[in-house]
N, C-alpha and C positions, 0 to 999 in steps of 0.2 A: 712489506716488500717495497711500498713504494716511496718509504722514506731512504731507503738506496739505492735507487733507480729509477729514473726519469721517465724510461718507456718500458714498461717491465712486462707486458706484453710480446718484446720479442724474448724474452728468455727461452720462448720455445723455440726458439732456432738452435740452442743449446742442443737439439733431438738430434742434428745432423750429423753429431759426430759418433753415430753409430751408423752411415749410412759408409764409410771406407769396411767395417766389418762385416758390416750387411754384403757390400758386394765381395770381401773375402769368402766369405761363408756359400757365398752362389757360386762361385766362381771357382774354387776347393775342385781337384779332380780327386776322383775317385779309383782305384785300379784294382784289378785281378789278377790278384798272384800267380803265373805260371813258374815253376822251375824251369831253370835252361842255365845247362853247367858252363856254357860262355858266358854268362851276365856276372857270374860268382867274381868274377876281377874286377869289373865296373863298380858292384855293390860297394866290395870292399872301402875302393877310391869313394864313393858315395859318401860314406856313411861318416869318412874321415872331415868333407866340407856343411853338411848338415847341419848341427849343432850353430856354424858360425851364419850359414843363412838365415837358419830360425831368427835368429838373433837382431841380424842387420832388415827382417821384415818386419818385425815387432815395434822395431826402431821408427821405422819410416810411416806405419799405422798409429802408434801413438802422436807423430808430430802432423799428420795428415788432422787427427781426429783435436786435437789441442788448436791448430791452425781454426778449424769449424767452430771449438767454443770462444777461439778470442773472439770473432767477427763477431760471432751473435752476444757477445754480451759485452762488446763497443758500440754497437747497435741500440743495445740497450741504456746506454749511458750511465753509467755505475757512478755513485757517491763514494768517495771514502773521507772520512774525516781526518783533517788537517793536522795531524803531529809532527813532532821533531823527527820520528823514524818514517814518516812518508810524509814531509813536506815537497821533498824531491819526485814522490810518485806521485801525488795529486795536488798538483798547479792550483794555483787558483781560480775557479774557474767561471764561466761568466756570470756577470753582475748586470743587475737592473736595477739601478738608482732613481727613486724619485727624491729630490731637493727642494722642500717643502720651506717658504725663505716666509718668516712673520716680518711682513710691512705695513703692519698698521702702525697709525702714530704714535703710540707710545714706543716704540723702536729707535724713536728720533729724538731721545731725551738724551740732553749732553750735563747725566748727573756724573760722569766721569770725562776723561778727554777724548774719549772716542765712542759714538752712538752705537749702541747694539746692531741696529744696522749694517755700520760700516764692519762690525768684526763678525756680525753672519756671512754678508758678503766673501770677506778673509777664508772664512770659513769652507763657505763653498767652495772657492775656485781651490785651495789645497784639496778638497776631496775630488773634485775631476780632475785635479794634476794627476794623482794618484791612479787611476784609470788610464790601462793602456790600450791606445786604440788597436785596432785589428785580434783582438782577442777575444770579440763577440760580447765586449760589453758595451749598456745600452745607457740612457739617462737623459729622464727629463728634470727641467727647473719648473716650477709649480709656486706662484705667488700667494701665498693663503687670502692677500685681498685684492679681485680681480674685477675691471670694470663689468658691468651687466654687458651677458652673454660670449664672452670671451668664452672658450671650450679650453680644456685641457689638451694640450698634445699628447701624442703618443711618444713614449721611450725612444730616441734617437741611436743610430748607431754611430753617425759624425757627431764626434762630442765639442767639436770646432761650435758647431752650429748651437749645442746648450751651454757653450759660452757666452755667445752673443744672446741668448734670452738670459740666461743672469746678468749679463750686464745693461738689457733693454731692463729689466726690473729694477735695479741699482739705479737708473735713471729719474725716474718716473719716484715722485713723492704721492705719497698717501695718505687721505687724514680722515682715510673709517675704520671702524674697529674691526679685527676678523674675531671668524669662527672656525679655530682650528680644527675639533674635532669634524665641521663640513672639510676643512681640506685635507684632512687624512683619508678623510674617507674617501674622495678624489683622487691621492695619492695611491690609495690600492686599487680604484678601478683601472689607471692608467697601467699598474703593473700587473693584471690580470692577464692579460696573453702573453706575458712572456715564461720564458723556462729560464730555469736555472735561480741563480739565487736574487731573492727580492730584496731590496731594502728601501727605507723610508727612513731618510732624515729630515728631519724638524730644527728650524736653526730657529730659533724665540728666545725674547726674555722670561717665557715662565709664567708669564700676565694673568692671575686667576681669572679675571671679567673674561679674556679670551680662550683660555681653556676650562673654563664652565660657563657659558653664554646662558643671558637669560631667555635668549628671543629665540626660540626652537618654540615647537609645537604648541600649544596651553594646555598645561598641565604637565608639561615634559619634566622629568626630574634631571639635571643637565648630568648627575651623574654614571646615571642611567647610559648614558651616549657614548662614553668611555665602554664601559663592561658590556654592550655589544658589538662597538669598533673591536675591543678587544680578541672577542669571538670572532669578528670575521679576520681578525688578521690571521690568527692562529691557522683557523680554517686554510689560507690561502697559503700558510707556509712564509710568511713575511713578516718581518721582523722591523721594529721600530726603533732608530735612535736617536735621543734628543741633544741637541747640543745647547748647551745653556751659555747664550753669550748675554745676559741680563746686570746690571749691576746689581749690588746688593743691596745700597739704600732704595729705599723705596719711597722719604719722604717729596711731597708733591702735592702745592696747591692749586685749582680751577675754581672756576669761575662755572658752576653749574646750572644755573638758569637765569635770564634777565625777563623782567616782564614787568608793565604796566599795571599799578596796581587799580587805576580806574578803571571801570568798563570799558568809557567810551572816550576817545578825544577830539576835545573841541577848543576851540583859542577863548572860552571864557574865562579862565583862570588857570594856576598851578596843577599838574598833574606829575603823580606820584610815582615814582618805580624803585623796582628792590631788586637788588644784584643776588643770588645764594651764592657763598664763596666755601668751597667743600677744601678740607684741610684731609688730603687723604692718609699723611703721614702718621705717624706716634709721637713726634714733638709739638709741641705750641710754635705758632707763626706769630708774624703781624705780617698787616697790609693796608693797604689804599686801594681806592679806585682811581682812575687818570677816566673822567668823561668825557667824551668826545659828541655831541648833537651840531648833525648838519655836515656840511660838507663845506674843505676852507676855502676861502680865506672868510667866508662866514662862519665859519663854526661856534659855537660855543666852548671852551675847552675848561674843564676846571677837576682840583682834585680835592675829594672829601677825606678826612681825619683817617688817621692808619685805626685800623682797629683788631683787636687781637683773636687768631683764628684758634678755639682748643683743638687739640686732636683728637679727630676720626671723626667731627661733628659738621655741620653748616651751621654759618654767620651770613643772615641777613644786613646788609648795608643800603638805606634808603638816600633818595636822592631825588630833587622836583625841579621841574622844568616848566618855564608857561609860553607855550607855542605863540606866535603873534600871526603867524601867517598859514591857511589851509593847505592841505595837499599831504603829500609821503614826506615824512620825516624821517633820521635813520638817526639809531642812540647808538653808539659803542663806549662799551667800556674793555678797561685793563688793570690789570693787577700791577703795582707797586710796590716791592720789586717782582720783577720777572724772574720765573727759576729754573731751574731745567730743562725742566719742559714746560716753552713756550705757548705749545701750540692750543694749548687749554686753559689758557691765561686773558687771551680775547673775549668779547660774545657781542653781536649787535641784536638790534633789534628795528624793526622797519613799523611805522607808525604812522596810519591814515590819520591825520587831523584835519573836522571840520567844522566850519564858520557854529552850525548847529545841526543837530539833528533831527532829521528830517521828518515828519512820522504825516503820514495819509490816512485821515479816518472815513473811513466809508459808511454813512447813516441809512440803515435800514427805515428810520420814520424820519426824515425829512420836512416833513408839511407840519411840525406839530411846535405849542407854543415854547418860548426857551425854558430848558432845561428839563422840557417833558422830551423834545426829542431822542435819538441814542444816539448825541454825540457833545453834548454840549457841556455835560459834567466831565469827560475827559480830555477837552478842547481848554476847560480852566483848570483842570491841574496838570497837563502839562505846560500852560503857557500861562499861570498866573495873572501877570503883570499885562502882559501885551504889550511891551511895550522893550525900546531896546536901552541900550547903558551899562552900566559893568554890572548891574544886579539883573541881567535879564536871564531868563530861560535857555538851559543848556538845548530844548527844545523847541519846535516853528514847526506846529503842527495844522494842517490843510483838510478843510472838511468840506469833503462831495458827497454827493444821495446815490444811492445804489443803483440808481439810472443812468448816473455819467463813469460809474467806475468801469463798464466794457473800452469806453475810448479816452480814457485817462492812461498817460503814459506814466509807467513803473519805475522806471530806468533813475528817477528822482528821488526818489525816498529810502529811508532805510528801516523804516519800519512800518505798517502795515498795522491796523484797527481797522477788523469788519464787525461792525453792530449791527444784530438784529436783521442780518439780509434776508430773505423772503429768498430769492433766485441766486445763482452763481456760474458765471456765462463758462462752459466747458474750457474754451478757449482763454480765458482770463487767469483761472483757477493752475492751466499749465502754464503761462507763466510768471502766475506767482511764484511757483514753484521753482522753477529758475532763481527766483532773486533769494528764497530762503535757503536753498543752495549755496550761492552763494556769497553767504554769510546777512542777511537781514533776518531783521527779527518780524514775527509776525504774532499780534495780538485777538483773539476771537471772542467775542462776548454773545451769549443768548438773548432770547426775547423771544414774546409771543409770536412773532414775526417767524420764528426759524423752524423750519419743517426739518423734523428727521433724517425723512431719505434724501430730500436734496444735500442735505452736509454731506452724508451717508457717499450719495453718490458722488460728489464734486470733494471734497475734500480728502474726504474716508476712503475713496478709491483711489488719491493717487497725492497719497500719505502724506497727507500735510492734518490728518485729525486725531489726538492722542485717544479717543476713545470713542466708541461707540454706539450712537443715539438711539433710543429706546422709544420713549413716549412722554411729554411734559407731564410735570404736577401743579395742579395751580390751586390755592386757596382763594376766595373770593373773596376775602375780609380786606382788610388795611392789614399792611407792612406787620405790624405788632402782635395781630390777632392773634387769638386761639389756634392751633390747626400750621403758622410757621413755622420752622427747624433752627435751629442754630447748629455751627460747625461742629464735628465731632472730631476725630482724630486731624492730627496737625502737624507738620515734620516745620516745628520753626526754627529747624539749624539750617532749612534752604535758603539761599540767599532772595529770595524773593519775600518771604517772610518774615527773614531772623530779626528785622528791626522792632518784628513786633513779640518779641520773645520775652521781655524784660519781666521780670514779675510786676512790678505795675502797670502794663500796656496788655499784658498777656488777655488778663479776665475781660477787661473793654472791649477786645479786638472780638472774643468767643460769645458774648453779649448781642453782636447783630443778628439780629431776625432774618428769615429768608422766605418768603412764600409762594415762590415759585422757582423749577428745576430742572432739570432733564433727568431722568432714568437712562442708566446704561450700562451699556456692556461693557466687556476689556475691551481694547484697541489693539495698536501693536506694539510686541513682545519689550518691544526699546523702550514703550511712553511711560512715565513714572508722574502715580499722582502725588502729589504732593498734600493736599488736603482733601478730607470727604466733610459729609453733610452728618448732621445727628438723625437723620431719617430711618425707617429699619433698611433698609438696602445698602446704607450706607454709601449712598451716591456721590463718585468723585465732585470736588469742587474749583479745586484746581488740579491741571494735570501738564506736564511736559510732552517735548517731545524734537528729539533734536533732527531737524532734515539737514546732511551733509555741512554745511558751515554755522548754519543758520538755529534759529531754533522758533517754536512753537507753541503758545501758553494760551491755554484752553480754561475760561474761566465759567463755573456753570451756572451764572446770574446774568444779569445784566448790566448795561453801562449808566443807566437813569434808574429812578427809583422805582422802573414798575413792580420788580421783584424783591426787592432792599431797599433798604435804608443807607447802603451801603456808600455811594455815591456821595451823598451829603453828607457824611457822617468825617473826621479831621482824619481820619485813615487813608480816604481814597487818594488824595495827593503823593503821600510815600510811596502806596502799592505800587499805583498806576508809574509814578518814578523808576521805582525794584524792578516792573516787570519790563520797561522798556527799556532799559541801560543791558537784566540780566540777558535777555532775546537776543541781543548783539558781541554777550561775552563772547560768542565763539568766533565775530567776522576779524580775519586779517591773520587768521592759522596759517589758511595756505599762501601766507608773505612769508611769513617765519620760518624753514624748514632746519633737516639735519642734513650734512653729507650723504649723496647719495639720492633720496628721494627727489619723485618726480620735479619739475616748476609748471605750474598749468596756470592760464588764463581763459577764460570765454568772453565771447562779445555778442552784444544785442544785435549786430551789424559786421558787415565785413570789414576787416579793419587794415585791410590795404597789406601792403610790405610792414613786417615785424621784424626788428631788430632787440636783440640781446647781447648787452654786453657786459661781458665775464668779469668776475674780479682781478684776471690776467691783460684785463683790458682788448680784450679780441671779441670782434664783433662779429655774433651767429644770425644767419637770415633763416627765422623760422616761417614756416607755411601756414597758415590759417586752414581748416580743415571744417567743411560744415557738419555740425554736432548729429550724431546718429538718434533719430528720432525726437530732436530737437529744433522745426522748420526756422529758418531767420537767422539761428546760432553756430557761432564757428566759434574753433578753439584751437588752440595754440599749446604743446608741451615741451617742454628739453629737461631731458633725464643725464646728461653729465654733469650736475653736479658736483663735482668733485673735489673742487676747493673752497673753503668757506671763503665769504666775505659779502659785498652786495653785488646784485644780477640787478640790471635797469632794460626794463621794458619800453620799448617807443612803438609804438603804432603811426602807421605817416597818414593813415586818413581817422577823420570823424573826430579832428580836435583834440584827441584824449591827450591825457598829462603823459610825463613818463613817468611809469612805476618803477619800485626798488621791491626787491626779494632780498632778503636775509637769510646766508646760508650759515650752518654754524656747527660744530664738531661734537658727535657723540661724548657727553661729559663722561660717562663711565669709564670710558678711555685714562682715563687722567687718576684714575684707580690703579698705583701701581705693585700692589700686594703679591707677591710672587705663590705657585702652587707648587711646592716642596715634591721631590723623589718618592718621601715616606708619604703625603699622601697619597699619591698618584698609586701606587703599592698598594696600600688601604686602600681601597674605592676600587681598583681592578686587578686584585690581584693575579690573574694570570692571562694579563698584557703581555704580550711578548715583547718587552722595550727596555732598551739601557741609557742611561743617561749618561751622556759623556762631556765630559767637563767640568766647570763652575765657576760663575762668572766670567767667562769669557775665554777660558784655557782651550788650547785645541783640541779638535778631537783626538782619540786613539786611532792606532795601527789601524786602517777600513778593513785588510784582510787578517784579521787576529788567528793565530792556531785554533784548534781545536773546532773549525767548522767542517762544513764539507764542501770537497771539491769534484770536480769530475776528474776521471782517469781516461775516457774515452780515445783521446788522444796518444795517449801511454800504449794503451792497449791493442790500438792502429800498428802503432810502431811494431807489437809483439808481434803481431799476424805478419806483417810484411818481411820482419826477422824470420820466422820461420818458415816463409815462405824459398826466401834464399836456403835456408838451411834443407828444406825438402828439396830442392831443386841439387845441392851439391852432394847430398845423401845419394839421390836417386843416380846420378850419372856417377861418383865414385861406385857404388854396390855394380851397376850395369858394367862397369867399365871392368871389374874384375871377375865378370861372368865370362865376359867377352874373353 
């Protein structure tokens, strides 16, 4: 019933039209027949009008009792479906439009002469021409990519006014990817309070990445999101139409990740970077890159050899630079030639370089002669030479005693060696933690020196320790003895090791003796060991562990030879290299972001008035905010991102430099594979959706026969028709009583 009627609930006022026989029926006189030989000439004359009375009462009780079932079942709101022989009785009747418009950048590809964009836009505004106002239909515009926390409006009934938001969308460029199947599904909560007939149009090019996203839930099967969008459309009575303004090439190359292929840089030398350049098409490309380092009229500007892209694959293309001056660098490259679509043809990249890096070793023995203390074997292999020249140390490493590192300021280094400390000042340990945050690396080495529960407590509590301190083992012999372990299991594809993977380096490296350790527990859930011990416990030896930028490497010996050989043996120099370069892989993430994601900065200090300015060149005064349960630290975020290029940070007090953020455009985007009818079919089949078009054709007739409309209207008219008709009934019958 209630796929023909709206409110089918009142059908029971349909009851009324027995209520003119109900009161016939009461109202009925009843008589007792007397003879009375004067009445015999009246009967007669009686008997002759009778017949035509009955008649003209019957009349006037049937149009009484027809007048009670139109009302109550106009009331009702009655459906009939839309044919040739009642298109005239059931009108079209109201519509609720939701106009679901794809603006993400692949929309804005001029692989023909006019961008899908421009002929969705076309699009839409023919289908709200189509919609006549005052006839109770409704219609919102619905952007599928919408800044953070924009709301969806509700259904309009001035469609003046979802003009002006299709054309405020038309306005406004975009260059994130959407998630169609999120704004469908927005699209039906918006038409959830309305009656009558629903519709969802989809103006897209079709873009697989955007109609099967990978970034929903973990684990989500993206197709899964269709076949229950699907369910609730049905559910709701709402129906889906796409219109396919997409072209039909697809070929399209980007430029999908740039990055640095050193750890760290510094102005000692050449450092290396490799462009990924993804050929999304079916044909073979060529290309170049156009380098851009620096900013003009200093720039650097040069271009490397075209090189041929296959399809469906990524081409590596490398390229070196040697910094001469410290600070933020910005790399941009570009595709030669540019093609359709541009906007995935860019990529920067934003690049702290400095003089050297910096690394603070903190000696737990101090007072002891050289090379017996803990710090003096990693004090020579990071800084060899000591001395400066083009062959110097990428490293200028600083060695204080565990007594001066409470009042040793942080804020200078970017890497972090605690040896053997005995104590760990509460206060100091939080903000270490700050600086591996973000982004330093931090190195930890044992010794008889190191008490369990203080790590335990200071580290281990406030997660800067990959694992869990137990109890030491100590053999009491030399290095060599009876009674020491050597490494057992070994992951040397980590980069901290892999140099020592070779099959001639491998056996030497597993060769070191160890005679003292820690026993331990897991840590937490993130820390990954990378190597353990030959002992039965099999005690980690080395272990990760990444804090927010930064990272963490937990070595379970020491940095002198109380407990190895290890220090003096031609290894320690690589290691102790690997592990301080790998500690800082991860600083200078959050310089590089995508579209959309936050920009954050913190300061050790207040850093006065913050200035941002945009790659539109418009300068934002952000507010510094002191850090919640972080005393001394403030921070600064701006989450509009929304156009790639570079964001330069200025800070007006405490000296600082100005920084450069590098914004840059989901590459997946640049995947322009289209999702075909026939799949879409396949994968849900009973979607309620048509697809209308291809490539760009308009859409069909919005009110096609064969739906349903309301009559409601019609059937108004009939009541009031009969209305008159009762009224001329009743006074011709009276008037020939009379």
């Amino acid at each position: 019933m209630e796929g023909f009627f709206l409110n089918p609930a009142l059908l029971w006022g349909t009851l009324l039209v027995g209520v003119p026989v109900l009161i016939h029926l009461l109202t009925k006189r009843r008589f007792r027949r007397l003879p009375w030989a004067a009445m015999e000439f009246l009967n007669r004359a009686h008997q002759r009008t009778q017949k035509r009375l009955r008649v003209e009462n019957l009349l006037l009780l049937a149009v009484r009792m027809a007048l009670l079932a139109l009302l109550a079942a106009a009331l009702a709101r009655p459906l009939l479906r839309r044919t040739a022989l009642f298109a005239g009785i059931a009108p079209e009747g109201e519509r609720n439009l939701a106009l679901v418009i794809d603006n993400s950048y692949s929309m804005r590809s001029r692989l023909v002469q006019r961008t899908p964009f421009e002929r969705a836009l076309e699009q839409a505004r023919k289908l709200l021409a189509s919609l006549r106002e005052g006839r109770g239909n409704r219609a919102v515009v619905i952007a599928a990519v919408r800044k953070g926390g924009q709301p969806v409006k509700e259904p309009l009934f001035h469609l003046e006014s979802v003009r002006a938001d299709l054309e405020a969308i038309g306005a406004e460029t975009s260059y994130r990817p959407a998630d169609l199947p999120e704004a469908l599904e927005q699209a039906l909560q918006a038409l959830r309070k309305t009656s009558g007939r629903r519709e969802v149009w989809l103006f897209t090019d079709l873009q697989r990445a955007n109609l099967m996203p990978t970034n929903g839930r973990p684990g989500e099967d993206p197709s899964a999101r269709l076949k229950e969008l699907g369910a609730a459309y049905r559910k709701e009575s709402t129906e889906l139409r796409i219109v396919d303004v997409g072209p039909r090439s697809t070929e399209n190359s980007g430029i999908a990740d740039l990055r640095m292929d050193d750890r760290v840089a510094t102005t000692a030398g050449e450092l290396h970077f490799t462009a990924s350049v993804r050929n999304h098409g079916e044909r073979p490309a060529e290309a170049a890159l156009r380098v851009t380092v620096g900013d003009p009229p200093a720039a650097r500007i040069f271009t490397t050899e075209r090189n041929a892209l296959p399809p469906g694959r990524e081409t590596a293309i490398g390229f070196t630079h040697h910094f001469k001056e410290k600070g933020f660098h910005a790399v941009r490259v570009e595709l030669e030639p540019s093609d359709g679509l541009d906007v995935d043809d860019r990529r920067r990249l934003v690049v702290e370089v400095k003089e050297r890096i910096q690394v603070l070793l903190v000696d737990g023995k101090p007072d002891q002669a050289r090379f017996e203390n803990g710090t003096d074997f990693l004090r020579a292999a990071l800084d060899p030479l000591e001395e400066g020249g083009e062959d110097r140390s990428p490293f200028l490493p600083t060695t204080i005693s565990d007594f001066n590192f409470e009042r040793t300021r942080l804020d200078d280094y970017d890497v972090f060696a605690l040896c053997d400390l005995p104590v760990l000042p509460a206060e100091k340990v939080r903000e270490l933690k700050e600086k591996i945050i973000a982004g330093r690396g931090l190195l930890l080495f044992m010794g008889e020196k190191t008490k369990a529960d203080v790590m335990n407590q200071t580290l281990g509590a406030t997660g800067l320790l990959p694992v869990k301190l137990t109890r030491p083992q100590l053999h009491t012999g030399p290095v060599g003895a009876s009674g020491a372990v050597k490494l057992g299991k070994v992951e040397f594809n980590h980069p901290v090791l892999k140099l020592f993977g070779s099959e001639q380096i491998k056996p030497l490296f597993l060769e070191i003796p160890y005679r003292g350790w820690f026993q331990c527990d897991p840590g937490p859930e993130d820390a990954l060991v990378v190597a353990r011990l030959g002992d039965p416990a099999a005690s980690p030896w080395l272990a990760e562990l990444r804090v927010g930028e930064g990272m963490v490497l937990w070595f379970n010996t020491t940095a002198n030879r109380d407990w190895s050989s290890l220090p003096a043996s031609p290894f320690f120099l690589p290691l102790v290299h690997e592990a301080a370069t790998w500690s800082l892989a991860g600083a200078g993430a959050g310089r590089n972001l995508i579209v959309g994601r936050d920009l954050r900065r913190s300061f050790s200090r207040f850093p006065g008035e913050v200035t941002l300015r945009t790659p539109l060149d418009d300068r934002v005064r952000l507010t510094a905010h002191p850090r919640e349960g972080e005393p001394g630290r403030f921070g600064v975020f701006y989450e509009a991102t929304d156009v790639p290029g570079l964001y330069r940070l200025a800070a007006k007090e405490g000296g600082l430099p100005e920084e450069l953020f590098a914004v840059n455009v989901e590459p997946s985007e640049g995947d322009l594979r289209r999702f075909s009818e026939r799949e879409w079919k396949a994968l849900a089949p009973d979607f309620p959706v048509r697809f209308e078009g291809s490539g760009g054709v308009a859409p069909a007739d919005p009110g096609p026969r064969g739906e349903k409309g309301e009559i409601w209207k019609t059937l108004i008219g009939g009541v009031l028709v009969l209305l008159v008709v009762e009224m001329l009934l009743a006074w011709h019958f009276g008037k020939r009583l009379a």
